[in-house]
N, C-alpha and C positions, 0 to 999 in steps of 0.2 A: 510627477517629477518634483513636485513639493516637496514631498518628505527626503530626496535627495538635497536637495536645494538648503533646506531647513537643516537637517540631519547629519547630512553626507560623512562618509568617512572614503578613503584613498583607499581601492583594493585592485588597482592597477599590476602590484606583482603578483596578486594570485590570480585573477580573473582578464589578463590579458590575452592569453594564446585563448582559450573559451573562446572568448566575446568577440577574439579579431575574428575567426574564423565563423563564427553566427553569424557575423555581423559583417564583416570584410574593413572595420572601424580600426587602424593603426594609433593610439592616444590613449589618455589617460580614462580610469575609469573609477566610477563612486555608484557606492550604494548606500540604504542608508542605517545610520549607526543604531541596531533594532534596540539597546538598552537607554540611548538617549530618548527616544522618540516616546520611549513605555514610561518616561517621566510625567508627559504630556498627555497621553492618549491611551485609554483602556484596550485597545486591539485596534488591528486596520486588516480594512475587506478589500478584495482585488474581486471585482465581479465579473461575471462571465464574458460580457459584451468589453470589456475592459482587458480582459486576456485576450479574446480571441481577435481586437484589432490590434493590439500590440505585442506579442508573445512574437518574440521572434526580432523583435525593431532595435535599430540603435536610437536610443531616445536623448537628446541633447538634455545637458543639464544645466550647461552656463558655456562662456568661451572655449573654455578648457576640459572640461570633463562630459563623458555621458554615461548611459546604465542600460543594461537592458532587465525585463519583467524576466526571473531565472527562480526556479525553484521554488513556486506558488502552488498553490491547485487553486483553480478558477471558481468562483461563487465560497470560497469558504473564508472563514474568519481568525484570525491569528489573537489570542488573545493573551493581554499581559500581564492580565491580575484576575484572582479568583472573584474578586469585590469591583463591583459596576458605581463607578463614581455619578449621582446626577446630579447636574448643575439645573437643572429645573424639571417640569414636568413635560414627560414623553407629548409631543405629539402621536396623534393617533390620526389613523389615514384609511381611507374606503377606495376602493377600487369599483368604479365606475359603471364597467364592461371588463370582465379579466377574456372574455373568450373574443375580441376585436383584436386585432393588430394595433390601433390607435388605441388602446387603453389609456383611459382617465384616471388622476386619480385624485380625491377631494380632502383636504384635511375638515376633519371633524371638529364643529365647535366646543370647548371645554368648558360651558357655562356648568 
């Protein structure tokens, strides 16, 4: 809800009758403004376990407005520039046990 929060724009008169009816939510509605946000950020990930408890919810954004997750595919990545900006160097990450349920997972030292 960040990127509402941060971002938001007012799409109340087009996503109103939608979202009441998902949602049974009568009120204002915001999503978030995707060309402001691409100033900031090279793409945003909505991942699976992130869809699948929220897909469907009225998610409060402040007093006044809310949003729901609408028009995603779950695990994929939206991206906003051909060219990956880094602000330092990747961490790199090992996976523990991938075949447990509790999976570990350790970041790797960069010496």
């Amino acid at each position: 809800m960040q990127l509402c929060r941060d971002y938001g724009i007012e799409v109340t008169a087009h996503k109103r009758h939608d979202w009441y009816r998902t949602t049974g939510r009568d009120g204002a509605w915001v999503m978030p403004d995707w060309f402001a946000v691409s100033k900031d950020y090279d793409g945003v990930h909505l991942s699976i376990a992130g869809y699948l408890a929220l897909a469907g919810e009225c998610l409060v954004v402040d007093e006044n407005f809310a949003s729901v997750i609408a028009g995603w595919d779950p695990g994929k990545t939206y991206w906003f520039t051909d060219e990956l900006r880094f602000y330092a160097e990747p961490d790199i990450w090992n996976c523990l046990d991938a075949y447990n349920e509790d999976c570990r997972w350790e970041r790797i030292s960069k010496n």
